[in-house]
C-alpha positions, 0 to 999 in steps of 0.5 A: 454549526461553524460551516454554516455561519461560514456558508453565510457569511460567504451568501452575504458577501457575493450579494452585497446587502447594501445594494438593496437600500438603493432599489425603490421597489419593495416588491423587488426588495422581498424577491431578492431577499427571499432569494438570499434566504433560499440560497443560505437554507439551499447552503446548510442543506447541500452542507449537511448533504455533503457530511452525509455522503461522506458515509454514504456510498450513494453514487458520491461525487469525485470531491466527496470521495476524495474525502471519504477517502482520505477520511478512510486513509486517516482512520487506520491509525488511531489518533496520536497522543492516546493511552492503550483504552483509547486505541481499543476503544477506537478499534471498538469504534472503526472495526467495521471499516477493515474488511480484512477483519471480518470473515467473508464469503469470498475467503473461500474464492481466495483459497480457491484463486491461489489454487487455480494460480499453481495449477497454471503455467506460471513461470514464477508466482507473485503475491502483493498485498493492498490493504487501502481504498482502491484509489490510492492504488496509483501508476507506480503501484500499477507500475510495480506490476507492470514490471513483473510481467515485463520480466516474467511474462508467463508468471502470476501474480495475486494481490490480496485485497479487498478494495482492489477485488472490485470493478473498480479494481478490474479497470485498474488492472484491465490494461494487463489482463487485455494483454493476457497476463496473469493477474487478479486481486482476491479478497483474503479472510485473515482469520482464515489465512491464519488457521494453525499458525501461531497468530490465529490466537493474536488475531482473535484477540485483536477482534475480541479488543484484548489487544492495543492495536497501537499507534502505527496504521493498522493496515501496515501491520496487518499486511506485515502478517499477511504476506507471511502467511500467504507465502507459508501457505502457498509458497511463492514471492512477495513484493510490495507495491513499491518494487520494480522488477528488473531481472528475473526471479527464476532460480531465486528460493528461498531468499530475503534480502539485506538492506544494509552490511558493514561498510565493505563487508557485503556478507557481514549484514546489519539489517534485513527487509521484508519488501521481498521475501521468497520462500517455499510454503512452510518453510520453517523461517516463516512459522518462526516469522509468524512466530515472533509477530504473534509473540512480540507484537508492538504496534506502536514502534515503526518496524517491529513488526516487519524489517526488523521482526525478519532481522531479530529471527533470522539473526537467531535461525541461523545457528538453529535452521541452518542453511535452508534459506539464502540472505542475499546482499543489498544489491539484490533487492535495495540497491539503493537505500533510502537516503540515496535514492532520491538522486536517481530522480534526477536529470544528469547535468554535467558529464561526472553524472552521466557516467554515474547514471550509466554505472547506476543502469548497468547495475540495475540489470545486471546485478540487481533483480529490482529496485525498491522505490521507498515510497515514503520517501520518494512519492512526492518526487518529480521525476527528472527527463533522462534521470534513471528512474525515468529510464528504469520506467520505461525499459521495465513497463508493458502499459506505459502510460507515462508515468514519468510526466 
């Protein structure tokens, strides 16, 4: 009701009313009036239309779906200041917007996918997730694939999603696959991703609305679980989707990387991350990660249910699995921390910051096997001509179509 007094209001402005009382001819006078009132029903029609498409997938409208989308982005978090009953019921209400809960036909081609994925030559084998519309899927998450094959040519890599296993999904990855590298997107069944493991139970809850899906987007959560139990079922690396490789994986196994150690102590760690994770399938720290989700899940804290669910088990594994698995320090996968890394977006304006540019560069390709973007952070971010992200773009890039501008 209020958009249309609005779309009113708007009529009458551009046709200034007043104009009529100088026009003699009544018969002109009725033509344009009648006209006015075309155009203010034409306006609450094409309005409601609007709202509708909104839900409709009925060839929509850039704008429209800018807004769908957008609406899709909002609606994976339930609204802020809510109890728990409001958040199932909200769950309740939105459940059928998260293909990543309903089971599908195509659960079968991801199982079969990742099969054909080993028994090719892959030099290294990749997995990212993306649990949000393909739209969203801009050029630093294509970038983050383009550096995989830049530095692993001959590896594979899957993301598992549902938005991106379409043909909007395939145009946004033809540019690889023109070039002949490995990749594909596959829509993963969670439920059936996590038979026998210890949150099939959790899933199955969270379905029947037994559980809070708290106040973090439920998405977030969901890929946390899943590229656990992608790897403890395949084995392989994850990376997310704001990862650029630099270096090689190979002779990299199972390994998790820490983000931050007691200041000049790069063995002595105090939190760890699961941005990259690496590790053969069923490795035991991975059921024990799996483990702990189901157990201790809280949806309303950010991170519980991932940088810091990988910090509290490993803390206790290693007094009870030993040594079957590698933390490597910071400079392997977060060389730069979220605090800091902004300055690597800017252009170097004094001698002092080009020599620190060139040590950063030197210990991106040497030490380093990639750098996480921290893309929360840095999304917005104009990226500076000369700084070292534009430079890491543009050594690390099989596409390369500009993202720096």
């Amino acid at each position: 009701m209020e958009k249309d007094k609005t779309n009113k209001k708007s009529l009458s402005e551009t046709f200034d009313i007043r104009q009529l009382k100088h026009t003699n001819s009544p018969v002109f006078s009725t033509a344009i009036f009648a006209v006015i009132l075309f155009l203010i029903a034409a306006g609450t029609i094409l309005s409601n239309m609007s709202l509708e498409s909104t839900f409709l997938w009925s060839s929509p409208t850039y704008e429209v779906k800018t807004k769908m989308n957008r609406m899709e982005q909002k609606s994976m978090a339930p609204p802020k200041n809510t109890t728990s009953r409001d958040r199932i019921a909200w769950l309740r209400l939105h459940l059928h917007e998260f293909e990543v809960f309903n089971s599908t036909n195509l659960s079968e081609q991801f199982h079969q996918r990742v099969l054909k994925s080993l028994d090719e030559k892959c030099e290294v084998r990749f997995f990212m997730t993306w649990f949000s519309p393909a739209d969203f899927f801009g050029k630093r998450e294509l970038l983050a694939v383009e550096s995989v094959f830049k530095s692993h040519p001959q590896g594979c890599l899957m993301i598992a999603s549902g938005s991106l296993d379409s043909l909007q999904g395939y145009n946004i990855l033809k540019p690889l696959l023109d070039r002949g590298y490995k990749v594909f997107a596959a829509t993963p069944d969670i439920s059936l991703l996590l038979e026998n493991t210890p949150a099939k139970a959790w899933f199955q809850e969270m379905k029947s609305f037994k559980r809070d899906p708290g106040r973090i987007p439920i998405s977030q959560n969901l890929s946390n679980l899943a590229r656990l139990a992608i790897l403890y079922k395949y084995g392989g690396v994850y990376l997310d989707t704001d990862f650029i490789v630099t270096r090689s994986f190979k002779g990299l196994k199972n390994s998790i990387g820490a983000q931050t150690v007691v200041e000049g102590d790069s063995k002595n760690w105090t939190r760890l991350n699961n941005a990259v994770l690496i590790f053969d399938k069923y490795h035991p720290l991975l059921y024990s990660f799996i483990e702990e989700f189901a157990s201790n899940f809280d949806g309303n804290k950010w991170g519980h249910n991932g940088p810091y669910l990988v910090t509290r088990v490993v803390q206790r594994a290693q007094e009870t699995i030993g040594n079957s698995f590698a933390v490597l320090p910071p400079v392997a996968f977060y060389p730069y921390n979220w605090l800091v890394i902004q300055r690597l977006f800017q252009t170097p304006r004094s001698s002092d910051e080009t020599t620190l540019l060139k040590a950063d560069l030197v210990k991106l390709n040497e030490e380093s096997y990639g750098l996480h973007l921290w893309n929360k952070i840095t999304r917005k971010l104009k990226i500076g001509k000369g700084s070292v992200i534009d430079i890491v773009i543009s050594d690390h890039c099989v596409v390369c179509r500009g993202i720096q501008r």
